[in-house]
DRENMARVO-466672 format. One line per 4 residues: their letters; for each residue x, y, z of C-alpha. Coordinates in pm, 1 decimal, decimal comma. Layout:
BEGIN
A	X Y Z  ...
END
This chain:
BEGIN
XXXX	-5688,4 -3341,9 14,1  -5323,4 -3299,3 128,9  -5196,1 -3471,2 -205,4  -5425,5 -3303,5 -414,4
XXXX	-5251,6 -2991,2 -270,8  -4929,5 -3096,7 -316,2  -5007,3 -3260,9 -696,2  -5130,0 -2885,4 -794,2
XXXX	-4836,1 -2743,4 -664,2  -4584,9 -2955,6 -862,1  -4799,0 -2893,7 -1173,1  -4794,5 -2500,8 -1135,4
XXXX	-4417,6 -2526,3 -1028,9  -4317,6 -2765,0 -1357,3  -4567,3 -2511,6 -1585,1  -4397,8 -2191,1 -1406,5
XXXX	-4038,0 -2363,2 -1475,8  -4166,6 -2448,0 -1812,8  -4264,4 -2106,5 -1856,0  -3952,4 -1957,7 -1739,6
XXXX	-3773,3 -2209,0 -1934,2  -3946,9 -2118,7 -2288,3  -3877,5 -1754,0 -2194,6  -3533,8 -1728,4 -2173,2
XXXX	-3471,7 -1996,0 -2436,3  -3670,2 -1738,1 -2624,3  -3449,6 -1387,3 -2466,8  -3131,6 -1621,1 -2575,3
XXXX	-3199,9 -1663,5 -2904,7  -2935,3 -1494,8 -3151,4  -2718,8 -1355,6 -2833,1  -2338,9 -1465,7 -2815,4
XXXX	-2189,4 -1745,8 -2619,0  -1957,3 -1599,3 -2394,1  -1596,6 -1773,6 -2297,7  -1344,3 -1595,3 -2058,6
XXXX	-1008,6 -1734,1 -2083,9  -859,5 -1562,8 -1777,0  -449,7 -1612,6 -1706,6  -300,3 -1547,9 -1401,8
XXXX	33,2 -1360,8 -1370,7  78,8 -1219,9 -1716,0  344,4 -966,9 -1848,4  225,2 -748,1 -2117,0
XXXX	562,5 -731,3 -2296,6  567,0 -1084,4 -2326,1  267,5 -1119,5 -2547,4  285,0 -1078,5 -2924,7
XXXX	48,1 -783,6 -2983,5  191,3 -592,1 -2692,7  601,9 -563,3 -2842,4  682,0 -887,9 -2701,9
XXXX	1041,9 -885,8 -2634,9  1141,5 -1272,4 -2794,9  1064,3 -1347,8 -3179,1  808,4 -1575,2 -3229,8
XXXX	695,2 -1579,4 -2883,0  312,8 -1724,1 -2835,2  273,8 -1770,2 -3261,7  -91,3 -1899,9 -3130,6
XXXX	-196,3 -1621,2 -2921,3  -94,7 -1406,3 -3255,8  -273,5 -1548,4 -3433,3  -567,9 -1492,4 -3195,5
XXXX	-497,2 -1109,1 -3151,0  -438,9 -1054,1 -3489,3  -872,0 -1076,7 -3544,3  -925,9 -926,4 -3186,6
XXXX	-948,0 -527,3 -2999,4  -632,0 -505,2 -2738,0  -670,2 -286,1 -2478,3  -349,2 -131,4 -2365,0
XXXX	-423,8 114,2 -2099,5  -547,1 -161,6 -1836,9  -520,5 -153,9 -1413,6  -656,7 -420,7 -1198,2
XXXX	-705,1 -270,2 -818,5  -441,7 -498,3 -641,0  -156,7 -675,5 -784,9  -289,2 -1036,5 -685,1
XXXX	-630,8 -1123,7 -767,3  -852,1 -1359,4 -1007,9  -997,3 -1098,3 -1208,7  -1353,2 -1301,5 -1279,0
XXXX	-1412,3 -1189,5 -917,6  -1479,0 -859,6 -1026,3  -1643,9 -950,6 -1353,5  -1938,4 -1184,5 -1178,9
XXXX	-2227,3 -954,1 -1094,4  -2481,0 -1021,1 -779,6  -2636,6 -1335,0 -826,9  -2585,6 -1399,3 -1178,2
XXXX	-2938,6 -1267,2 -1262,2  -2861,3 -1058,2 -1537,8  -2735,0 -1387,9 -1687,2  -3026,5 -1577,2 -1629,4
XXXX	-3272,3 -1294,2 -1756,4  -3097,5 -1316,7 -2025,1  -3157,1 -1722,4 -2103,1  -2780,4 -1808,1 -2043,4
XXXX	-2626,3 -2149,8 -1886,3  -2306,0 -2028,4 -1670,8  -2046,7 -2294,5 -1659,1  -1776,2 -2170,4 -1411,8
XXXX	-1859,1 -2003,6 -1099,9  -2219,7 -2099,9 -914,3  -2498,7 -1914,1 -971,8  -2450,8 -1760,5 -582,5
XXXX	-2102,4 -1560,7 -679,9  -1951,4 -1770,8 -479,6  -1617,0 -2019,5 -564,4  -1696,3 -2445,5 -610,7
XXXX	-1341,5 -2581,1 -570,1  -1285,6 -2915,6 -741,0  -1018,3 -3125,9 -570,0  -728,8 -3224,8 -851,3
XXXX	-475,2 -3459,5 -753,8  -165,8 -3283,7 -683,3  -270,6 -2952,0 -673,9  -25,4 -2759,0 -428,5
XXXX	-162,5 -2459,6 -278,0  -517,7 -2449,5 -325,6  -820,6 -2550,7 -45,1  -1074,8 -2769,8 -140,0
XXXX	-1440,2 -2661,7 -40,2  -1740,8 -2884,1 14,5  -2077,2 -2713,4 -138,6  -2434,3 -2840,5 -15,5
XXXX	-2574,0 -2693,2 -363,4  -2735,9 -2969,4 -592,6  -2524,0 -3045,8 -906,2  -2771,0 -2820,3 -1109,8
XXXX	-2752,7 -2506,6 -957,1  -2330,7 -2528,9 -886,4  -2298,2 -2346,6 -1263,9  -2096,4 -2656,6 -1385,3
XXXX	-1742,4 -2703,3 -1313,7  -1431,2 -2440,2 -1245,2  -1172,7 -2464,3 -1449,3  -861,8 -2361,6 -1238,9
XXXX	-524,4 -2552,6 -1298,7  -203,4 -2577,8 -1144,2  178,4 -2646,0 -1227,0  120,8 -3040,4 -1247,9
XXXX	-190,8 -3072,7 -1404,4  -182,0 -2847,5 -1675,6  -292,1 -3077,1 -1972,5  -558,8 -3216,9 -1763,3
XXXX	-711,4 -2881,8 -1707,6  -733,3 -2783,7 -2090,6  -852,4 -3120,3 -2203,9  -1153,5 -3082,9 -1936,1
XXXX	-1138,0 -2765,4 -2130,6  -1178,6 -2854,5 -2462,1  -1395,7 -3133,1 -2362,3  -1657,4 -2874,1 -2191,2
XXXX	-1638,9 -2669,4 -2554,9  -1740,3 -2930,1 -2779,7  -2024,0 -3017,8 -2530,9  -2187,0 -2659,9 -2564,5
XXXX	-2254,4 -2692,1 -2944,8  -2547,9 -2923,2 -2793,9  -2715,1 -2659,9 -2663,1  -2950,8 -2434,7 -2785,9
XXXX	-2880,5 -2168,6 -2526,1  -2579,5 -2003,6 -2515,4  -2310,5 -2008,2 -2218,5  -2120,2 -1784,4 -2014,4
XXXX	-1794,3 -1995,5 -1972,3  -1533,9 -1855,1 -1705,7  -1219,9 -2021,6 -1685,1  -883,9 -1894,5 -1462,4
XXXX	-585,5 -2056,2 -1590,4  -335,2 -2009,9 -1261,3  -31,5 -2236,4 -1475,0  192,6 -1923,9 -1447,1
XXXX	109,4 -1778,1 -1077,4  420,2 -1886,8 -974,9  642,8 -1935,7 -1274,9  942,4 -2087,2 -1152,9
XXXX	797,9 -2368,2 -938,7  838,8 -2731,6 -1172,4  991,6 -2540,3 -1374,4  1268,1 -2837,6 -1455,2
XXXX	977,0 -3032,2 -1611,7  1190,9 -3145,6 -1920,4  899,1 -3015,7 -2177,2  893,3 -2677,7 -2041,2
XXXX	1249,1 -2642,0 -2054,5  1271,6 -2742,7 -2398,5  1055,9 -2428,8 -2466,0  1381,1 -2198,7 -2270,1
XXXX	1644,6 -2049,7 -2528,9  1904,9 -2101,7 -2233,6  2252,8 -2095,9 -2376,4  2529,5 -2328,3 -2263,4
XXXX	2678,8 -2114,6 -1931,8  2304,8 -2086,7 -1879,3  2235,9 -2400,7 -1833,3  2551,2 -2530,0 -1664,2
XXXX	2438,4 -2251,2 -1419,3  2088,9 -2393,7 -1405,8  2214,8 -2758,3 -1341,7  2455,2 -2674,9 -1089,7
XXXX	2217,8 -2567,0 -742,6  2544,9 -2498,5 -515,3  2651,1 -2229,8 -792,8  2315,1 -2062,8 -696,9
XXXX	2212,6 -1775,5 -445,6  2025,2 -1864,1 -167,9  1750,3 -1642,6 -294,7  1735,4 -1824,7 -638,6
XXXX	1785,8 -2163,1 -529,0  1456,4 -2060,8 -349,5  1254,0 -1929,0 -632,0  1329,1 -2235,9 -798,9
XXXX	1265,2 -2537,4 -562,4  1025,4 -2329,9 -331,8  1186,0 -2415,7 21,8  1559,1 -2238,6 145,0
XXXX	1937,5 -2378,7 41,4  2017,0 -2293,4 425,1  1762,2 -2425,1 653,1  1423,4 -2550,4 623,9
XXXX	1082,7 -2400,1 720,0  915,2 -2585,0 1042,9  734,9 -2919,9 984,9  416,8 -2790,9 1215,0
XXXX	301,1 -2600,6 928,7  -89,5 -2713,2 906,8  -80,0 -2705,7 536,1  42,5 -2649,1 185,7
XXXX	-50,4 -2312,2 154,7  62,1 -2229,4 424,3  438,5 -2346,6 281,3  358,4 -2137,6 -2,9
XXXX	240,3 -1856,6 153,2  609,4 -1867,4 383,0  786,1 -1941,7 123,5  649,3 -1593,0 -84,5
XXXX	678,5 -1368,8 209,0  1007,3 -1421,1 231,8  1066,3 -1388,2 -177,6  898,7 -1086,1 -155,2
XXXX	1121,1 -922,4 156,9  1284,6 -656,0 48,0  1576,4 -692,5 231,6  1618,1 -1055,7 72,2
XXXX	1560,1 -954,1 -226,3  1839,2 -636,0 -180,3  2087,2 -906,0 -36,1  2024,8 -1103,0 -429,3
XXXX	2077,4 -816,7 -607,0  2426,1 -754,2 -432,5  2492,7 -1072,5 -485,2  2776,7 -1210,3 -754,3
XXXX	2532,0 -1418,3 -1017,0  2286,8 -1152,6 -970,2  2276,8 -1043,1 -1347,1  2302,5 -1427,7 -1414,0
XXXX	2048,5 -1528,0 -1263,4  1811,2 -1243,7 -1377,5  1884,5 -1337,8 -1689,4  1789,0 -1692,2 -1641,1
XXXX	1472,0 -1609,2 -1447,4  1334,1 -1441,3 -1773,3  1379,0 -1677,0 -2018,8  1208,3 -1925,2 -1764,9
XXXX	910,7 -1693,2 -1791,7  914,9 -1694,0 -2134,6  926,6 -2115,2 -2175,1  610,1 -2130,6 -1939,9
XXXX	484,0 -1895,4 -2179,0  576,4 -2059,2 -2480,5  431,9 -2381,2 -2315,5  129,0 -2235,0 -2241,7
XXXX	85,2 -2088,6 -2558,0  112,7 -2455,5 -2687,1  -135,9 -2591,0 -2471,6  -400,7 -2300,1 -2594,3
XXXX	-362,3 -2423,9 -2980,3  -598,3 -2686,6 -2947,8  -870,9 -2440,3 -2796,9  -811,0 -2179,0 -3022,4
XXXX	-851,4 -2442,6 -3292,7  -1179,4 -2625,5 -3182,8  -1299,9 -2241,9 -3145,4  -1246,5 -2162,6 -3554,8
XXXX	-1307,6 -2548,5 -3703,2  -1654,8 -2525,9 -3486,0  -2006,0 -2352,5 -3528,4  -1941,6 -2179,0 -3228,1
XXXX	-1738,0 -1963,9 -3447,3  -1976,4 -1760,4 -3553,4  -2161,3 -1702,4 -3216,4  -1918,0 -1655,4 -2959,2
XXXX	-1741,0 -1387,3 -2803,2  -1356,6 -1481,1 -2638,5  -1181,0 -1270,1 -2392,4  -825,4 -1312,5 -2289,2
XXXX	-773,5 -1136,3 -1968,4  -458,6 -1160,8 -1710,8  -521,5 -1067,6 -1350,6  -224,6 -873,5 -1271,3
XXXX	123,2 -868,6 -1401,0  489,1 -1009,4 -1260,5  727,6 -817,3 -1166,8  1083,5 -909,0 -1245,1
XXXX	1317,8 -582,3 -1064,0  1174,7 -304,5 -1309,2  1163,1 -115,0 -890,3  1400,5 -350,4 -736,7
XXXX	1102,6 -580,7 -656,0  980,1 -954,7 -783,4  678,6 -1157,5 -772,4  354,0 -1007,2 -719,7
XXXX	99,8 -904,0 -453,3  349,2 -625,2 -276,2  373,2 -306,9 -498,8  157,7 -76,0 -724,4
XXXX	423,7 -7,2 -1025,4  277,1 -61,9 -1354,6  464,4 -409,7 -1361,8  221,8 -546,4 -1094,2
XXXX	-149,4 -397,1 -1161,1  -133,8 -412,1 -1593,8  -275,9 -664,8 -1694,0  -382,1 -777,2 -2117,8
XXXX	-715,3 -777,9 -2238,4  -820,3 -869,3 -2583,2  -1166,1 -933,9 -2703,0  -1232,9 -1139,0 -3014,8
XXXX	-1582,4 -1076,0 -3176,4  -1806,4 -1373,3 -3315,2  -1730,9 -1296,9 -3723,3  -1457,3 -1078,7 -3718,0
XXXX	-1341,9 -905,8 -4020,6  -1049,3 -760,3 -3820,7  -673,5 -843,1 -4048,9  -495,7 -699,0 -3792,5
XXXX	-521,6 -580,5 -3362,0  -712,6 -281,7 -3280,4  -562,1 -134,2 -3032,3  -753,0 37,3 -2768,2
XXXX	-599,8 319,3 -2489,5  -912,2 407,8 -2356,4  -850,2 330,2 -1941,7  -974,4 -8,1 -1866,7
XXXX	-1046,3 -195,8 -1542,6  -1237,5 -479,5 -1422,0  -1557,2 -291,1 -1336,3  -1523,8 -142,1 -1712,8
XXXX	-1485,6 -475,3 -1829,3  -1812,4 -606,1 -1675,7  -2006,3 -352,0 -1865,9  -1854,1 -439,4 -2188,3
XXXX	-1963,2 -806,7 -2108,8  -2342,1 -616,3 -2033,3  -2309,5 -480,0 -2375,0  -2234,6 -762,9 -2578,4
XXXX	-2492,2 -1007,0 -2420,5  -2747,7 -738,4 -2546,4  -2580,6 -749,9 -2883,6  -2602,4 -372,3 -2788,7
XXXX	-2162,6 -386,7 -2906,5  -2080,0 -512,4 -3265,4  -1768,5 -442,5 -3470,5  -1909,9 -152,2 -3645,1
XXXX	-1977,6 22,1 -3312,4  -1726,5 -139,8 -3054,4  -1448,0 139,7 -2997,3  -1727,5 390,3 -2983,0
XXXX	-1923,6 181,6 -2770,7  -1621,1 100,7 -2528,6  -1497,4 447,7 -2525,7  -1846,2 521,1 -2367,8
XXXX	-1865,1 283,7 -2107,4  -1521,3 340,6 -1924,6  -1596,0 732,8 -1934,4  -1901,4 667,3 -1756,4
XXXX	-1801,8 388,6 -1562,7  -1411,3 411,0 -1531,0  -1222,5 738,5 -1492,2  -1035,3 629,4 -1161,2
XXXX	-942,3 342,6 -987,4  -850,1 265,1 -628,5  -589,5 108,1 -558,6  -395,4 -97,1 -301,2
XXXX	-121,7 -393,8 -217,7  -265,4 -710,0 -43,8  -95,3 -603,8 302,9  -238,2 -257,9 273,6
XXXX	145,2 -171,8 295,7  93,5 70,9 -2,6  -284,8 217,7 -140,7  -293,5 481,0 -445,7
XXXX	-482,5 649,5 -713,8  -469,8 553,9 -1105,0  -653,1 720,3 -1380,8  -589,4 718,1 -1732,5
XXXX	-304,1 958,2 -1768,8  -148,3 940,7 -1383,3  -88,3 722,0 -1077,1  -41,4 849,8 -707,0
XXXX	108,4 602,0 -476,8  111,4 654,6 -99,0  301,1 371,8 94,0  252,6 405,6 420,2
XXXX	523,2 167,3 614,5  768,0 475,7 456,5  544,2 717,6 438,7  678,6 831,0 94,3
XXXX	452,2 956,4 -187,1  496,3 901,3 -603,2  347,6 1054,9 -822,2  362,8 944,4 -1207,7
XXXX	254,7 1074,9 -1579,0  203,2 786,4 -1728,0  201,3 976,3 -2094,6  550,8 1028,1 -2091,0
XXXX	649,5 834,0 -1803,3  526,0 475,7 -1836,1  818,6 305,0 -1677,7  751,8 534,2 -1370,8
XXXX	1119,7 650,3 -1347,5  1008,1 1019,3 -1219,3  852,7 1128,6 -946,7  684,4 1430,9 -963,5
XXXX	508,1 1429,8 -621,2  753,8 1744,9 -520,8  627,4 1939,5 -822,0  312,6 2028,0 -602,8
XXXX	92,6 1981,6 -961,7  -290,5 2056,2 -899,2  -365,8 1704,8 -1022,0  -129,6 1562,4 -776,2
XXXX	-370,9 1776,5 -479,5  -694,3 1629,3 -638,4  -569,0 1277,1 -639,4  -426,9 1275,2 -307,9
XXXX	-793,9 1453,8 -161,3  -971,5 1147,2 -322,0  -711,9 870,4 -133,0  -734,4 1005,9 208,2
XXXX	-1124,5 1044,2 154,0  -1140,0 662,4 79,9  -891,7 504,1 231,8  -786,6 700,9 559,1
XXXX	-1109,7 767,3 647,5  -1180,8 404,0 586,1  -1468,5 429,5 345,4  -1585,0 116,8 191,4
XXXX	-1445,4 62,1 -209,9  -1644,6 -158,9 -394,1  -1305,2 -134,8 -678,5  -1108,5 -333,5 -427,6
XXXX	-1379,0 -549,4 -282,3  -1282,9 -897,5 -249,4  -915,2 -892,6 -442,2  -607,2 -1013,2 -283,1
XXX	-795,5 -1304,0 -209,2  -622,3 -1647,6 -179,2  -886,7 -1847,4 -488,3
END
């Protein structure tokens, strides 16, 4: 009697699966593949459709933007975060109701780590979810294992034209999160337009300030950080404190090679860049030569930005200027008719970006309706933003037009137009403007009184 119990409950269970199965294979049918290609620690003014600042810098990402919408008004809440934490609603179940396979992140919201050899500053987790329910594998990638990561890449995109479904494919590319470590891997530096005092300079360590000679090989010229460190990160995590001090990074800028080395630093950027940009062709060009073409949506979103002494500051993670918290977005539509970038300056964040994702799923966004459509969803769903650095040092306010920052180890205030002030040279704070009153109410009623944000939930993590 027992197994005749058991025997009807595995039938109804296989028919209910079967059921559910048939259902959303059904709800799928006709709705876009999905594939985020997030990048970690981008510069706008780096990439081709934003101004970038070299000639035929990224020709491959041009080539993507050139068919795609660019938003150009973008702030991410904290200037160090992977930006598909924000974009992965509760439980994935408005990606299952609507018949899609997530590869990525697990259906829980939570991270699956995959140990790859070399991989510096990253923790591996163990996960007691069966293979089936994990969401597939994260794509992440480091400084040493670039090509690795986009051939599992590539290899995971050829697999989905298999499938009947379609797939919600998050990726985090973290190659450029901190651009200057292996960065005299003889590939990427053929990639830097270094000229010949350049790269004597380069070559020659004892020529370089202690702060640079840091940046560079990650550990100090003068003395070395203690061996009872339990682990990797934490080296890394030392080793970008003390980058990011300001009074180390005041002692560089006095220094002699200061301008030098500045210099230098840049055009390293731009060769990771450019070597990333390489790496992407491939991807970009299985995407067109494939039927997946026609049926998917791609995203190319940064996290946050780098900042390279715009405010005397470098890195990420410890500031709110514009340089840290902008980050690009472009969206390329299944089809597209577009012969050149739309550009987009409606206010953008995260949370804005998740509804856009909504939208297209339901095919409820096409190309005849997307600005309109967009335009909508960040008025409703976006006109402020909350923001913050990672050691709470500094919190703010950013809407489209302005920014308030508050940094409270000074206890100094900014306020910035962003209309006619985008570097954020002036501070108006003194001006006493009625905007500047309403913004400030709305940080002291979040963050002083220590109510919970759910626009800064989760960032500043360590992924």
């Amino acid at each position: 009697m027992l197994l005749t119990a058991l025997s009807a409950g595995l039938l109804l269970s296989a028919y209910l699966s079967d059921i559910f199965t048939k259902k959303n294979t059904a709800q799928s049918i006709g709705r876009p593949n999905i594939l985020i290609l997030s990048f970690c620690s981008l510069k706008n003014e780096y990439l081709p459709v934003y101004g970038n600042i070299q000639k035929g810098m990224a020709p491959n990402l041009k080539k993507f933007n050139n068919q795609s919408y660019v938003f150009t008004n973008t702030s991410n809440p904290t200037p160090w975060t992977n930006i598909n934490i924000n974009l992965w609603p509760k439980n994935s179940l408005f990606f299952k109701k609507n018949g899609y396979r997530h590869i990525g992140y697990n259906p829980s919201g939570s991270r699956i780590f995959f140990k790859i050899p070399k991989m510096p500053f990253s923790i591996t987790k163990k996960t007691s979810l069966p293979p089936e329910q994990e969401g597939g594998e994260h794509i992440t990638n480091w400084h040493h294992n670039v090509k690795d990561s986009f051939s599992k890449l590539k290899r995971l995109i050829k697999e989905q034209q298999n499938y009947a479904t379609p797939f919600f494919l998050t990726t985090h590319i973290k190659y450029m999160h901190y651009p200057f470590i292996d960065i005299y891997n003889k590939e990427v530096l053929s990639y830097a337009s270094l000229n010949k005092q350049e790269k004597h300079f380069l070559n020659n360590p004892p020529l370089h300030s202690s702060f640079f000679y840091q940046l560079l090989f990650g550990k100090s010229k003068t003395f070395h950080f203690k061996k009872n460190l339990s682990s990797l990160q934490q080296l890394y995590t030392k080793n970008f404190s003390q980058l990011t001090d300001r009074s180390f990074v005041k002692k560089w800028k006095n220094s002699i090679n200061y301008k030098l080395e500045l210099k230098i630093i840049k055009k390293l950027y731009a060769a990771k860049l450019k070597f990333l940009d390489f790496q992407l062709k491939d991807i970009l060009n299985l995407l067109n030569i494939s039927k997946l073409q026609k049926n998917t949506v791609i995203i190319l979103v940064g996290d946050h930005g780098e900042a390279m002494m715009e405010h005397g500051h470098i890195l990420h993670s410890t500031h709110l200027y514009e340089e840290f918290t902008k980050f690009p977005l472009v969206i390329k539509l299944p089809k597209s008719s577009l012969k050149k970038p739309v550009k987009l300056s409606t206010f953008t964040t995260p949370i804005s970006l998740k509804y856009i994702i909504e939208k297209l799923v339901q095919k409820k966004i096409t190309e005849k309706n997307f600005v309109d459509k967009v335009k909508k969803i960040n008025k409703n769903h976006n006109d402020l933003t909350f923001i913050r650095s990672c050691d709470y040092s500094s919190m703010g306010v950013r809407t489209a037009n302005y920014k308030l920052i508050y940094n409270i180890a000074s206890n100094t205030k900014q306020f910035f137009n962003l209309n006619t002030d985008l570097l954020e040279k002036h501070n108006l704070y003194n001006q006493n403007l009625p905007i500047t009153v309403s913004l400030e109410q709305k940080l002291f009623d979040v963050f002083l009184n220590r109510q919970e944000n759910r626009r800064t939930n989760r960032a500043c993590s360590h992924y």
